[in-house]
Structure formats: structure tokens, C-alpha cells
NUNU-635154 format. One record per residue (C-alpha): residue number from 0; residue in three letters; x, y, z. Coordinates in pm, 1 decimal. Layout:
<atoms>
<atom NUM,"Ala",<X,Y,Z>>;
...
</atoms>
This chain:
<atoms>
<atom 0,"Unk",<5237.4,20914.3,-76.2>>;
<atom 1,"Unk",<5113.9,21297.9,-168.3>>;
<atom 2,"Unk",<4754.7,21487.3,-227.3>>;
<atom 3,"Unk",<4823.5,21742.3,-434.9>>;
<atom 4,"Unk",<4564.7,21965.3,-639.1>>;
<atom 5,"Unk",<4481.4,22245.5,-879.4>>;
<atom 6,"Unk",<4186.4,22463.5,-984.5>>;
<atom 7,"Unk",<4118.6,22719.6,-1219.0>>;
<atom 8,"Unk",<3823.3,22907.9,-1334.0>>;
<atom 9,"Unk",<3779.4,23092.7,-1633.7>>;
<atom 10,"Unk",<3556.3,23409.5,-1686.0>>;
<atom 11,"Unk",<3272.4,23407.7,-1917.0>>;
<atom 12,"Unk",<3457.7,23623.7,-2124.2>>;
<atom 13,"Unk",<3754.3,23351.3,-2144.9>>;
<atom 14,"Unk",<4002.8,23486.6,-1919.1>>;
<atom 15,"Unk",<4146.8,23266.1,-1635.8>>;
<atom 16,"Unk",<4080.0,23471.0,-1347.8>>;
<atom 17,"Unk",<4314.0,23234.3,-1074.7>>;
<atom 18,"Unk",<4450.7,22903.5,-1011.5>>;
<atom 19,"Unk",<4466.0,22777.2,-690.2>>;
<atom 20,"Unk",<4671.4,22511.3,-540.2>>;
<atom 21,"Unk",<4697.0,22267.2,-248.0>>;
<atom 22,"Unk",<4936.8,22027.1,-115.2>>;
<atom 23,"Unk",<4990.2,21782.7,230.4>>;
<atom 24,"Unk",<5318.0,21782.1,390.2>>;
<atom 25,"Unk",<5389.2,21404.4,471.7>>;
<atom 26,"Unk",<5708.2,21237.2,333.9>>;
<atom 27,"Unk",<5879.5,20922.7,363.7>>;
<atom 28,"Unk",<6257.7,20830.9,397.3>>;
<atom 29,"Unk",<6289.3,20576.7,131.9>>;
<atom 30,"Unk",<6540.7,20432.1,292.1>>;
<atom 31,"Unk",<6425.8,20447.8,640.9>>;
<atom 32,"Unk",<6115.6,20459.8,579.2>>;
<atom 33,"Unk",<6054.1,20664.7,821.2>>;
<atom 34,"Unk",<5740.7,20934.3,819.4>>;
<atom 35,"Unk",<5779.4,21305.0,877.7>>;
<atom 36,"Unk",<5509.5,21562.2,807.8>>;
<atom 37,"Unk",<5684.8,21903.3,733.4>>;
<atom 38,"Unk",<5747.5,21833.4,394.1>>;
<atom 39,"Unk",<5760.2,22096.1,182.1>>;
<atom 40,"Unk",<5595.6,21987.4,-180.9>>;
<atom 41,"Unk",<5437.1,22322.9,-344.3>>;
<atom 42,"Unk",<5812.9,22532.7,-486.5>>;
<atom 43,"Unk",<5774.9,22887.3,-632.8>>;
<atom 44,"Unk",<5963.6,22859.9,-967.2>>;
<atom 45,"Unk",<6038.2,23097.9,-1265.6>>;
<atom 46,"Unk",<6247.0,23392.0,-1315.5>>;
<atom 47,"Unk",<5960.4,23589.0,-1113.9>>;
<atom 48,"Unk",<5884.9,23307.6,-872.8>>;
<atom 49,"Unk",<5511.6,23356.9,-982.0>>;
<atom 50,"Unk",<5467.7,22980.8,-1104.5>>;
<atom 51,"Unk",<5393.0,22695.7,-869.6>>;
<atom 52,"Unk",<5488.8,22402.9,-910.7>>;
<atom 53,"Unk",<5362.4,22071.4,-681.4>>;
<atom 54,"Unk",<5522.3,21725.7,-686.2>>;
<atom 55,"Unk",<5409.3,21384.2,-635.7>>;
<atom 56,"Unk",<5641.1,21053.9,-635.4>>;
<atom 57,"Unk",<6029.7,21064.8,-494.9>>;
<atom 58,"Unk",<6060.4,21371.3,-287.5>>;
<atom 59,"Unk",<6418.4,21384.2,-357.7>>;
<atom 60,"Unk",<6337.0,21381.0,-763.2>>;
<atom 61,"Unk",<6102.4,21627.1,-685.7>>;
<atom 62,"Unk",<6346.6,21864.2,-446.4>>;
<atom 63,"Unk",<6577.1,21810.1,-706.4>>;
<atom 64,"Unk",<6412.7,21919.0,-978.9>>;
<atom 65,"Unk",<6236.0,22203.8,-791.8>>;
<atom 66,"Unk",<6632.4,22317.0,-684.4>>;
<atom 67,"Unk",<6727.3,22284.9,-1063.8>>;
<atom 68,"Unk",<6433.8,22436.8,-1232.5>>;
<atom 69,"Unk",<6484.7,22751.9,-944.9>>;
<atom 70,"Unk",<6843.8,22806.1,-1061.9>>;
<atom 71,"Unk",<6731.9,22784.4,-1437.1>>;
<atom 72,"Unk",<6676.0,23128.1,-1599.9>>;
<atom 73,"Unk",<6454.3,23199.0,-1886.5>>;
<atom 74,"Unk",<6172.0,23049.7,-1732.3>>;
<atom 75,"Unk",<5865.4,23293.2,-1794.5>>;
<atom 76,"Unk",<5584.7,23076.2,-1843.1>>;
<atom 77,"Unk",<5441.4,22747.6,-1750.2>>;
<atom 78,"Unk",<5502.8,22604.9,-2100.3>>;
<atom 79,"Unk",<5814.0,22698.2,-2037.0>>;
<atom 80,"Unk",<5846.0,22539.7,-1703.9>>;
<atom 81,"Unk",<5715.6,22184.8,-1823.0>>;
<atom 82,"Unk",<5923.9,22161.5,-2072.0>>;
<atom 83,"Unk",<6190.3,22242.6,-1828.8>>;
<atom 84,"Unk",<6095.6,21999.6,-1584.9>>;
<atom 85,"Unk",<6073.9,21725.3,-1871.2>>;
<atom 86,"Unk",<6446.5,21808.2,-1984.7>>;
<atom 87,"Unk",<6574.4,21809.5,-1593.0>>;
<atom 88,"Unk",<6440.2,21494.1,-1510.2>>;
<atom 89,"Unk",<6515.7,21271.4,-1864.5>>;
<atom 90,"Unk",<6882.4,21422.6,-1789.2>>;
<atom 91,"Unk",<6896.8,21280.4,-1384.5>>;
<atom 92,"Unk",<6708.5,21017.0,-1518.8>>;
<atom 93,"Unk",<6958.8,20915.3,-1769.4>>;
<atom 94,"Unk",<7215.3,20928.4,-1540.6>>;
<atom 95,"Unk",<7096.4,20755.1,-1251.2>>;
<atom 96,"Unk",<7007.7,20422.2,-1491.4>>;
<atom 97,"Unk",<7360.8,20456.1,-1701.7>>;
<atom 98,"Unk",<7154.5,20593.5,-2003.4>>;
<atom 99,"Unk",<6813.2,20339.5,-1982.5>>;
<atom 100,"Unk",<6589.1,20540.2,-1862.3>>;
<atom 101,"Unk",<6333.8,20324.0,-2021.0>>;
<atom 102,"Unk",<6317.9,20064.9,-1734.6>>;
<atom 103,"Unk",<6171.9,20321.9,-1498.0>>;
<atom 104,"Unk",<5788.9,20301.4,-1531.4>>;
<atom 105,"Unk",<5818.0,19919.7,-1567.1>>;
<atom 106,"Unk",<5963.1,19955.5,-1298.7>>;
<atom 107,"Unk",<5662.0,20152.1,-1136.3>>;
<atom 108,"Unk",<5830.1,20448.2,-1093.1>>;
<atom 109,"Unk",<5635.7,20756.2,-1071.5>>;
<atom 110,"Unk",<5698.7,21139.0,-1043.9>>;
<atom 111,"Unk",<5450.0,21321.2,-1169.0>>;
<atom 112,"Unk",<5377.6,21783.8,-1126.2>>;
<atom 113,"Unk",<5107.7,21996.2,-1168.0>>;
<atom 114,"Unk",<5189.7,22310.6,-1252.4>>;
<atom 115,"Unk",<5014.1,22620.7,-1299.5>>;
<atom 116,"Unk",<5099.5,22983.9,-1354.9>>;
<atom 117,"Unk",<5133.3,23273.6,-1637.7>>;
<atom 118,"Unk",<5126.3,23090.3,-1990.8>>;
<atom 119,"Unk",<5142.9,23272.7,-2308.3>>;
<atom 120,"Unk",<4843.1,23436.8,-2336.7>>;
<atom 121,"Unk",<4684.7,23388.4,-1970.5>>;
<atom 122,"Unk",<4701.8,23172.8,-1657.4>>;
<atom 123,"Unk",<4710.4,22813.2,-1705.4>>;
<atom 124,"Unk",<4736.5,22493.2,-1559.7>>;
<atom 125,"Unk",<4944.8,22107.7,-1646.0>>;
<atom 126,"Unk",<4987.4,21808.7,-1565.1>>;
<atom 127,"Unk",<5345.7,21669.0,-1633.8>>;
<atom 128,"Unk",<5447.5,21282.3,-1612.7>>;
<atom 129,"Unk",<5792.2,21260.9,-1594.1>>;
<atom 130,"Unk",<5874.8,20835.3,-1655.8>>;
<atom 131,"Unk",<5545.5,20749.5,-1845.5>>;
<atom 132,"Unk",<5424.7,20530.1,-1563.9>>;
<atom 133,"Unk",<5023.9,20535.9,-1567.9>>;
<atom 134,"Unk",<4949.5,20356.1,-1247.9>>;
<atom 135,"Unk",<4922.5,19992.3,-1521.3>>;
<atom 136,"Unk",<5176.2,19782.9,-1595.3>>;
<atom 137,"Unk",<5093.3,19678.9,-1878.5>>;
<atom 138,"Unk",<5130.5,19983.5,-2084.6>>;
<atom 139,"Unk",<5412.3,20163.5,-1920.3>>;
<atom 140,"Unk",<5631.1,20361.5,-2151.9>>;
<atom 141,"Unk",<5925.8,20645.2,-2125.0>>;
<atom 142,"Unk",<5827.8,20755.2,-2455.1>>;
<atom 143,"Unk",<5523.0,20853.5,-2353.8>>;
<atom 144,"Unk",<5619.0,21083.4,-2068.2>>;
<atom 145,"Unk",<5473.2,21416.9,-2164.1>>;
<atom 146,"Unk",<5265.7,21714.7,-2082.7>>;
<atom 147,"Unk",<4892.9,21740.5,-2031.5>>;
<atom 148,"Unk",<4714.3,22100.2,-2046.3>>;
<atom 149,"Unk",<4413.9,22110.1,-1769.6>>;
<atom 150,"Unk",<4171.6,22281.6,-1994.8>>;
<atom 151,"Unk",<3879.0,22531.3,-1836.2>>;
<atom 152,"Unk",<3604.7,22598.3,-2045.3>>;
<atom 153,"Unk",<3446.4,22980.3,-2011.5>>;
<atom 154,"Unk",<3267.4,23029.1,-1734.8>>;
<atom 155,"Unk",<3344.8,22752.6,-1556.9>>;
<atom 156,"Unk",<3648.7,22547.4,-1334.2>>;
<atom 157,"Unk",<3877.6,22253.4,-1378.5>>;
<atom 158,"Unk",<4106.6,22121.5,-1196.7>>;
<atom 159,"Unk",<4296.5,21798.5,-1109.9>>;
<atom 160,"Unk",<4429.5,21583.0,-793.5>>;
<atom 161,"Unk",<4709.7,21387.5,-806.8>>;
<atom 162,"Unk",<4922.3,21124.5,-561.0>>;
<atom 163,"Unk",<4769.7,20876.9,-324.4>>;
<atom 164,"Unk",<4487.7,21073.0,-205.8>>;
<atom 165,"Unk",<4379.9,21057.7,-573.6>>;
<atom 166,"Unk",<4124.9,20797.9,-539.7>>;
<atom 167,"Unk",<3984.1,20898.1,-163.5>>;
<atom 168,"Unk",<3908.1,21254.6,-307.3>>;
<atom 169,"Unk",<3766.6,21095.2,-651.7>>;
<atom 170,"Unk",<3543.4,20843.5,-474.9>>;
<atom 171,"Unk",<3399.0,21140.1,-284.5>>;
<atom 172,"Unk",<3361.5,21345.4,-610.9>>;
<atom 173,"Unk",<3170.5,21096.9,-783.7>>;
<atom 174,"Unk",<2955.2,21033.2,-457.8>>;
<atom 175,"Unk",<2867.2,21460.8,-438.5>>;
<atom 176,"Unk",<2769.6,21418.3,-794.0>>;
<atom 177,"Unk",<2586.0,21109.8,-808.7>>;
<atom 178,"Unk",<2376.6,21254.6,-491.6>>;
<atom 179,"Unk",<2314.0,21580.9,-689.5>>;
<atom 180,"Unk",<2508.3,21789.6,-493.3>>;
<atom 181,"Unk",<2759.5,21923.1,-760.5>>;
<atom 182,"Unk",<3087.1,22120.5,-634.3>>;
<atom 183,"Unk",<3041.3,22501.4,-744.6>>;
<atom 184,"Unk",<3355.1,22750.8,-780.8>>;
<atom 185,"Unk",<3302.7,23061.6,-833.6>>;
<atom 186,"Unk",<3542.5,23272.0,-657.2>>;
<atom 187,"Unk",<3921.9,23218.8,-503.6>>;
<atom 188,"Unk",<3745.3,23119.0,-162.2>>;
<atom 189,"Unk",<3535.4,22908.7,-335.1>>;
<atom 190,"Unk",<3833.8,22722.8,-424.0>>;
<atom 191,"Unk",<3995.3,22743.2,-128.1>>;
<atom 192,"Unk",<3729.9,22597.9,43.2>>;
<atom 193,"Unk",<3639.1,22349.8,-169.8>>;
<atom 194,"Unk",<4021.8,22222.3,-180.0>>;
<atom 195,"Unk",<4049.9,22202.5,158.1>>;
<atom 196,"Unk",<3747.0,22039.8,184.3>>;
<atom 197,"Unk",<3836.5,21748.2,-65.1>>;
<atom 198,"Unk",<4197.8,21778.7,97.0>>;
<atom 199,"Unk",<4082.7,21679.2,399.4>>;
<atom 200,"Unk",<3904.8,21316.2,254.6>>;
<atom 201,"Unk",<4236.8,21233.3,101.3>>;
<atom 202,"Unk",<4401.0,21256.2,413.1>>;
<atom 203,"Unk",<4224.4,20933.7,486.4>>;
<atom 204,"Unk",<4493.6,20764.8,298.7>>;
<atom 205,"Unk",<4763.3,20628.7,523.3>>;
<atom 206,"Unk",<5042.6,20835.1,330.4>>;
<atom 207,"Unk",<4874.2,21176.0,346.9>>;
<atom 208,"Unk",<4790.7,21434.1,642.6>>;
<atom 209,"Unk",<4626.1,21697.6,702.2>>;
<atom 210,"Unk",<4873.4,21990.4,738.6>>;
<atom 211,"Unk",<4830.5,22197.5,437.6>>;
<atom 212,"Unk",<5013.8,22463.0,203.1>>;
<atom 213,"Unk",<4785.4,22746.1,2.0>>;
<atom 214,"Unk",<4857.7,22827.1,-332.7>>;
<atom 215,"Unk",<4676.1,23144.1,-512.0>>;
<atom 216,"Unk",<4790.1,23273.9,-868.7>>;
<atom 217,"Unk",<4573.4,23565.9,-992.3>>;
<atom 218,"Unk",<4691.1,23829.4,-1322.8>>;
<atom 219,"Unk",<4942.4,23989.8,-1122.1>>;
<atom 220,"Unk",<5011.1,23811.1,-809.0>>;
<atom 221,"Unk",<5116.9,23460.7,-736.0>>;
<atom 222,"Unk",<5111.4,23372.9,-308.6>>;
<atom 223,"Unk",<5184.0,23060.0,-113.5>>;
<atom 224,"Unk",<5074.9,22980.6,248.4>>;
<atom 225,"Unk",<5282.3,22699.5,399.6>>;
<atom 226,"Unk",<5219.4,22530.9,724.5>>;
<atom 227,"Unk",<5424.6,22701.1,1013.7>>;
<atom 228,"Unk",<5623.6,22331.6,1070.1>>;
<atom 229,"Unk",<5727.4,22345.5,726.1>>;
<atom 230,"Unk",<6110.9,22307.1,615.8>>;
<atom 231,"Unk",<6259.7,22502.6,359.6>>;
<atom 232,"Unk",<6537.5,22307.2,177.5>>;
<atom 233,"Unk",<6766.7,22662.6,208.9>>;
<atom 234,"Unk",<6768.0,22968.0,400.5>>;
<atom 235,"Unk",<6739.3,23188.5,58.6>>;
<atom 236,"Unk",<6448.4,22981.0,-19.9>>;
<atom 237,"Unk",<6277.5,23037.5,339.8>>;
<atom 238,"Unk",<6358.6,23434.4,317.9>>;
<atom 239,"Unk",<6198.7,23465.4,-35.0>>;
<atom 240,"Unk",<5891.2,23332.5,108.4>>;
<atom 241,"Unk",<5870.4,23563.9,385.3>>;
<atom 242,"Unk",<5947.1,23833.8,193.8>>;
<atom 243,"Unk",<5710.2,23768.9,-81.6>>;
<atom 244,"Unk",<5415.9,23686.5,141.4>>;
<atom 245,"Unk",<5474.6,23985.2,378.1>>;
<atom 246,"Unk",<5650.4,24257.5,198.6>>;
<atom 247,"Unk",<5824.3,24332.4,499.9>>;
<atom 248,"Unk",<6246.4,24435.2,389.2>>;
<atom 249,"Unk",<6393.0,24204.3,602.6>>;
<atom 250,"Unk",<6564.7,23997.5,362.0>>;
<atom 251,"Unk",<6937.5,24154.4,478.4>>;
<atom 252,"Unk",<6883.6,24007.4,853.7>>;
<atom 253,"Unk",<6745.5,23673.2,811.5>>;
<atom 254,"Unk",<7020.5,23556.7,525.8>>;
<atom 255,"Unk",<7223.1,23602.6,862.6>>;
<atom 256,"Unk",<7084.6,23264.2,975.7>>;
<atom 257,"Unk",<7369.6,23117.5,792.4>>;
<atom 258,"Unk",<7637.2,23332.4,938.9>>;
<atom 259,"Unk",<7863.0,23235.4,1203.7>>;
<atom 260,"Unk",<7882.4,23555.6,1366.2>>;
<atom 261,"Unk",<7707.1,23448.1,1705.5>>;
<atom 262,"Unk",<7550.9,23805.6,1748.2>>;
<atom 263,"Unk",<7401.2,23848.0,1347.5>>;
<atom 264,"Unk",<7310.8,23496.9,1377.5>>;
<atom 265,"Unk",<7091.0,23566.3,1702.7>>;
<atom 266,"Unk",<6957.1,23844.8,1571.1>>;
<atom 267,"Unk",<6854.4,23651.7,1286.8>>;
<atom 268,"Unk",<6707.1,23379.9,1512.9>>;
<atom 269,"Unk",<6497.3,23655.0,1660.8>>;
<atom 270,"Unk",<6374.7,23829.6,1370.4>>;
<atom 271,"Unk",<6235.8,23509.0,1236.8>>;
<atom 272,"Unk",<6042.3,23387.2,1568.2>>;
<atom 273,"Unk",<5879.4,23721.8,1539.3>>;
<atom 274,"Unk",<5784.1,23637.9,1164.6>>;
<atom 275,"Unk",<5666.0,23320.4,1255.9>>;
<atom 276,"Unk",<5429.6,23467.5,1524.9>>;
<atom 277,"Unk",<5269.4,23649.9,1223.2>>;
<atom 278,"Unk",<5295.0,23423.9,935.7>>;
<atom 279,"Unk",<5177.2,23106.8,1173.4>>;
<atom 280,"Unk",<4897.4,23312.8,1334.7>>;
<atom 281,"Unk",<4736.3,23421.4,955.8>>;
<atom 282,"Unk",<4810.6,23058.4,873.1>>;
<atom 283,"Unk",<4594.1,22922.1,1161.4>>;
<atom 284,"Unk",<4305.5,23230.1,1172.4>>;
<atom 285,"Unk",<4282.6,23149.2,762.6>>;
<atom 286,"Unk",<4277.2,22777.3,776.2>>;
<atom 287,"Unk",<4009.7,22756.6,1094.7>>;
<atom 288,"Unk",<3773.8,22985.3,872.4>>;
<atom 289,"Unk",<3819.3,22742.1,575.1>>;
<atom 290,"Unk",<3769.4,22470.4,820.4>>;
<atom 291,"Unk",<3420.3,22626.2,930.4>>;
<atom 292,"Unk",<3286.2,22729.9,635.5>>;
<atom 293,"Unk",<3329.2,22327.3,508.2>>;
<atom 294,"Unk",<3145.5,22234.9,820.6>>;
<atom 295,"Unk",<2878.5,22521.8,690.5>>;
<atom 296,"Unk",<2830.9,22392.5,408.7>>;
<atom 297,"Unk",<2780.7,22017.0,500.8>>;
<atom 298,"Unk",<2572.9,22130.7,729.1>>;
<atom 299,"Unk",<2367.0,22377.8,480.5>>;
<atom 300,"Unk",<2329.5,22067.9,207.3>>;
<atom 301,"Unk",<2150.7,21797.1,487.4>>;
<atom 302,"Unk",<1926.9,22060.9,590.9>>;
<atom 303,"Unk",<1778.0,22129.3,209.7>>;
<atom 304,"Unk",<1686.9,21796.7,173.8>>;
<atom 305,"Unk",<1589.7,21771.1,503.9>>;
<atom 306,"Unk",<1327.9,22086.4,473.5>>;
<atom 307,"Unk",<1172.1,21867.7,213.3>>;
<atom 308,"Unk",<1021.5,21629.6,471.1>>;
<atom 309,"Unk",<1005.7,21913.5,743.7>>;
<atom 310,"Unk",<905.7,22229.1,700.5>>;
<atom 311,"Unk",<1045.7,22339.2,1070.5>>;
<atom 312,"Unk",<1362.3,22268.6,927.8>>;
<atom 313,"Unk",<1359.2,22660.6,785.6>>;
<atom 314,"Unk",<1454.9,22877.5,1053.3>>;
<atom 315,"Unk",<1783.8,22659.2,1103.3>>;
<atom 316,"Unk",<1852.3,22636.9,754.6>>;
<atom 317,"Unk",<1850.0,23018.0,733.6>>;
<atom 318,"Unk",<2056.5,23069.0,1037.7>>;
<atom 319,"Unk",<2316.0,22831.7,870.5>>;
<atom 320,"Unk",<2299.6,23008.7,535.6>>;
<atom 321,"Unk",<2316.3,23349.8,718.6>>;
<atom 322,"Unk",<2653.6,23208.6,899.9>>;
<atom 323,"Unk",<2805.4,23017.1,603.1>>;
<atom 324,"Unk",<2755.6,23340.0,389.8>>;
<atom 325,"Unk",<2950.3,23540.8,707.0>>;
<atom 326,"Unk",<3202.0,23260.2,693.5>>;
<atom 327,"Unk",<3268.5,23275.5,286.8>>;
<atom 328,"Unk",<3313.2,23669.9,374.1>>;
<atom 329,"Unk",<3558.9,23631.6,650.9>>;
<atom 330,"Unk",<3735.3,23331.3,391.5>>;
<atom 331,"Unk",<3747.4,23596.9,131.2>>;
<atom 332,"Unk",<3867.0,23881.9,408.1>>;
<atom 333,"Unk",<4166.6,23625.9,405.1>>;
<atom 334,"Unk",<4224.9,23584.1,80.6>>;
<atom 335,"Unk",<4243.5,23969.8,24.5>>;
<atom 336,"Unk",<4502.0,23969.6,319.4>>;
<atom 337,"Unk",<4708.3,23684.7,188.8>>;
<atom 338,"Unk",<4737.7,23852.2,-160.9>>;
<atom 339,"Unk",<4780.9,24194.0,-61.7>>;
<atom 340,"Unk",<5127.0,24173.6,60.8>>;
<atom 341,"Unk",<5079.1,24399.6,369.6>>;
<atom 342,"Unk",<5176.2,24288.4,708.5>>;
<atom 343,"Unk",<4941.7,24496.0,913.5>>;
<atom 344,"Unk",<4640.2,24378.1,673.7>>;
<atom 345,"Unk",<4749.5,24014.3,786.9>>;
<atom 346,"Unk",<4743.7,24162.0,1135.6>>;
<atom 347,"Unk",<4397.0,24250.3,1119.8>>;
<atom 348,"Unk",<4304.3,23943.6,1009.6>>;
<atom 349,"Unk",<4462.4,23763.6,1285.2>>;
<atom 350,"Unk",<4290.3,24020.6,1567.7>>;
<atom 351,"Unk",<3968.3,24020.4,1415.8>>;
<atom 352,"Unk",<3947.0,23640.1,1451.7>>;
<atom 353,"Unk",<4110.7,23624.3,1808.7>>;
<atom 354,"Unk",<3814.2,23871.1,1877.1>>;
<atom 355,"Unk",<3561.4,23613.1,1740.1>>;
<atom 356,"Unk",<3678.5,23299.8,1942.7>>;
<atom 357,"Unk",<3695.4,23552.1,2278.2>>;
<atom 358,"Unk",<3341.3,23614.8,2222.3>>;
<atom 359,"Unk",<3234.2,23218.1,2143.3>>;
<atom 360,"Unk",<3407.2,23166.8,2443.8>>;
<atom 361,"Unk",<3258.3,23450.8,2639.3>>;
<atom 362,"Unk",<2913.8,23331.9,2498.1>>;
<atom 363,"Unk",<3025.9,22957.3,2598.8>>;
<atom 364,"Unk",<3084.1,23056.7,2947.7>>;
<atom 365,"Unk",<2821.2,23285.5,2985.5>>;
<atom 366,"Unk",<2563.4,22984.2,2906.8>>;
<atom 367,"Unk",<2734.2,22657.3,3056.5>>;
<atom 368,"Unk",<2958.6,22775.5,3305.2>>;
<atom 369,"Unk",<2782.1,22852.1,3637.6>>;
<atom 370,"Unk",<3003.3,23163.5,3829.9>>;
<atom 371,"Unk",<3196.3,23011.1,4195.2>>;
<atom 372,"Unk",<2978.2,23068.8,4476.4>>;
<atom 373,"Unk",<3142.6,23291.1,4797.5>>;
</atoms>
């Protein structure tokens, strides 16, 4: 039970400018079947770790194909990278059904990745079905396992959902678009936005929640933002994260989480709470922004139809555009934070939005809150 998602936009000149990425954080036990939400389903792959790659189906097929596909050199591009996930999976396949892979999708078995990243010529984004399982079962077939290309036509976006929270998200599509309010991407924080917005209607599915990992790709840099409960399968995994989202050279202390020196291992244990603080504050400052500039813009689409009945509706609907306009800046403040790499920018970001809630809060009890009488 997964929501996981890509978008892409193309310039008008018919360059990709990003790819964006989203992904819950709810797994299962299939054996327990027990639920835990710090599941970890959006992997850095690639010799550069600047493709992402997001699994729905098994997470141990998809761990375990992330783990392999990690390991694998040679992997440039996300051509490369399908095809790589394709050969991984027929070979556990094969193995784990004593060479009949075949019976899987009538089985119902389904394992399915987007994938986006550098290509040959560009960015670009796919869809890869690893059994052949379609979701009928009557036309089910290994042999048809494959890769599909998510195509963007200039100037404008595409993009795809995948997993359980498929069909919440789609309904809710189709329901923007049949009440002529069409989803517009533009910009990275347009995505963002919009991603977390339909992210947050496919957590309505009993197998999805609502903690969240961030995926940008741009030209020259590829960034995830995981939610601070997440597990990383390894601690090399977990320090190439921090690393690459901070830029801070402190790869040398945390591998020491492994060691059994008590002192380097402490030491270790320390340096990464302090991460943490940073890496979980951004997370939190980010996602709240995202969070208010969806509640913006719901708010911003009743009020234009609403101004058609009543005119008096104006002066709110400009005080929400002048605040969801703010909001998209302070979204897109993030996003220039989360690419750049720099600790202290991330730092900022953090501060500056402390600073806003203290003076909400100020505001709040300067209004509500009557002061103690002597």
C-alpha cells in the first residue's frame, strides 16, 4: 500500500527543466502484517546518486532491488537504470519461483518504479512494471513487463501516481478538471505544492499516510528531503544523504555509528542528533509552507467563483492572493535552500519561519488573550 508520484515540466524551448518526486512512508510486514510508517521508499541510485528511484508493491523487492541497483556501476542514466531494474528483478524473480517467473502476475503480484533522472539527452521520467501485472486478471503477462517513458510535451508538465493512493488522487484529478479548475505547474514549487497537495488525498487510503519524502532533480542537481522518522536500510546510505543534502564534511564521524569503540561511537551519536536538529527543522519549516500555500490556494479558487455572485467578496480575495503569492515565495525560498547544498542557507530558512509563527502567535495573543489582572 504506497502513493508515490512524479512530475516534470518541459520548457518551451524543449528542455526538461526538473522532475520532482513524492513518496508516503507506510509499510507493512507481510508476514505480520503489522504497519509502520518510517518507511523509506524514494532511493538515490546511479554512479552519481543523481537518479531517484520510488517503489510500489513488496518493500523487500523494492529494498532489494534499490540495494542491488546502488552497488551496480555503470549506471549513468535512467535508461540505464530501468533496464537495470528489469534485469535485477527477472533474476530474483527467477529464483524465488525455481525459474517460472511467469506465475507471478496471475498471481497478482505487483512491483512496479517510477524513475526519473538524467537520460541521454535531458531529464526524464519512467514508469517500470516489473511482473506484468496490470491491476486485471485477465490479461496478466510476464512477457509484458516493460518500460513506459512519461512523455512532457514543450511547455507543459506530466507526470504520474502510482500504488494504492492511485485512484483517491485520480478521482480528485478528474473532479479539479471536470469543475474547471485545471492543476497548473509552472515552477519546482509549483510542483511541490501541487504534489503535496494531491499527496495528501491519497492518504485517505487505509495503506498510505501522510509523512512525506521530497524529491527535486534539476540539470545539475538531484536532492531528496526525507521525513526526520525515516530509516535508512545502512549507515553509508544515511551518511550519503546527509552529506549530499547539507554539504557539511562529516562523513568520517558518522560512519563511526557502526564502530564499537564506545567513545567514536558516542561521538557519532552526537554529531547526528545535531544533524537531525537541522535537517528535521528545514523538513518541518518547508513542509508547513507547502501545507499553507495548499490551504491558499483552496481557499483562493472558492472565492473566484464566489465573487461572481458577490462582489464584496474582492477585498478577501485579494488579501488571499496577496498571501498565497507570499506563501509560493517563501515555498520557493525553500526550494533554493534545499538545492543549494549550504547548511547556513537551510538555517535561515528555519529562523526566518520560527520568526513568522512568533509573530502569529504574538498577533494571536495580542487579540484573544486578555493580560492577568494584579
Amino acid at each position: 500500500m504506497t502513493n508515490i508520484g512524479i512530475i516534470g515540466r518541459r520548457s518551451k524551448k524543449g528542455d526538461m527543466e526538473f522532475v520532482t518526486a513524492i513518496a508516503d512512508s507506510q509499510g507493512t510486514n507481510m508476514e505480520s502484517g503489522t504497519k509502520y510508517d518510517s518507511h523509506l521508499k524514494i532511493f538515490t541510485v546511479g554512479d552519481d546518486r543523481n537518479i531517484l528511484l520510488l517503489g510500489t508493491g513488496n518493500g523487500r523487492i523494492i529494498v532489494e532491488t534499490a540495494d542491488a541497483l546502488r552497488a551496480q556501476g555503470g549506471i549513468k542514466t535512467v535508461e540505464e537504470a530501468s533496464q537495470a531494474v528489469l534485469d535485477i528483478t527477472h533474476q530474483g524473480y527467477s529464483k524465488a519461483t525455481k525459474g517460472k517467473p511467469e506465475i507471478l502476475p496471475r498471481r497478482g503480484l505487483g512491483v512496479d518504479f517510477l524513475i526519473g533522472g538524467p537520460c541521454r539527452n535531458d531529464l526524464g521520467m519512467t514508469r517500470v512494471n516489473t511482473t506484468g501485472f496490470r491491476g486485471d486478471r485477465r490479461h496478466n503477462r510476464y512477457d509484458e513487463r516493460g518500460t513506459h517513458t512519461i512523455e512532457v510535451s514543450k511547455g507543459n508538465w506530466n507526470g504520474t501516481f502510482d500504488g494504492s493512493a492511485w485512484g483517491p488522487i485520480n478521482r480528485y484529478i478528474e473532479g479539479q478538471v471536470e469543475a474547471g479548475r485545471p492543476i497548473i505547474v509552472e515552477t519546482i514549487h509549483d510542483a511541490l505544492v501541487e504534489m503535496h497537495d494531491l499527496s495528501l488525498r491519497g492518504a485517505r487510503d487505509i495503506g498510505v499516510n501522510d509523512k512525506l519524502h521530497y524529491g527535486i532533480i534539476t540539470p545539475g542537481r538531484t536532492v531528496r528531503l526525507v521525513h526526520p522518522d525515516s530509516k535508512f536500510g545502512d549507515t553509508e546510505a544515511y551518511v550519503e544523504q546527509v552529506v549530499s543534502l547539507t554539504g557539511l564534511d562529516v562523513a568520517s564521524v558518522l560512519m563511526d555509528l557502526d564502530s564499537s569503540d564506545s567513545e567514536r561511537n558516542s561521538a557519532a551519536l552526537d554529531l547526528s542528533s545535531r544533524i537531525g536538529i537541522l535537517t528535521g527543522g528545514f523538513y518541518y519549516a518547508l513542509v508547513s509552507e507547502l501545507g499553507e500555500s495548499s490551504n491558499l490556494k483552496q481557499e483562493y479558487t472558492g472565492l473566484s467563483e464566489r465573487i461572481f455572485r458577490d462582489a464584496e467578496c474582492n477585498s478577501r480575495f485579494e488579501e488571499i492572493r496577496r498571501r498565497r503569492l507570499n506563501s509560493l515565495a517563501r515555498v520557493q525560498e525553500g526550494v533554493g535552500a534545499l538545492l543549494s547544498r549550504d547548511p547556513q542557507k537551510m538555517r535561515d530558512y528555519m529562523t526566518a519561519a520560527g520568526e513568522r509563527r512568533k509573530t502569529e502567535l504574538d498577533r494571536l495573543f495580542g487579540e484573544y488573550v486578555a493580560p492577568k489582572q494584579d
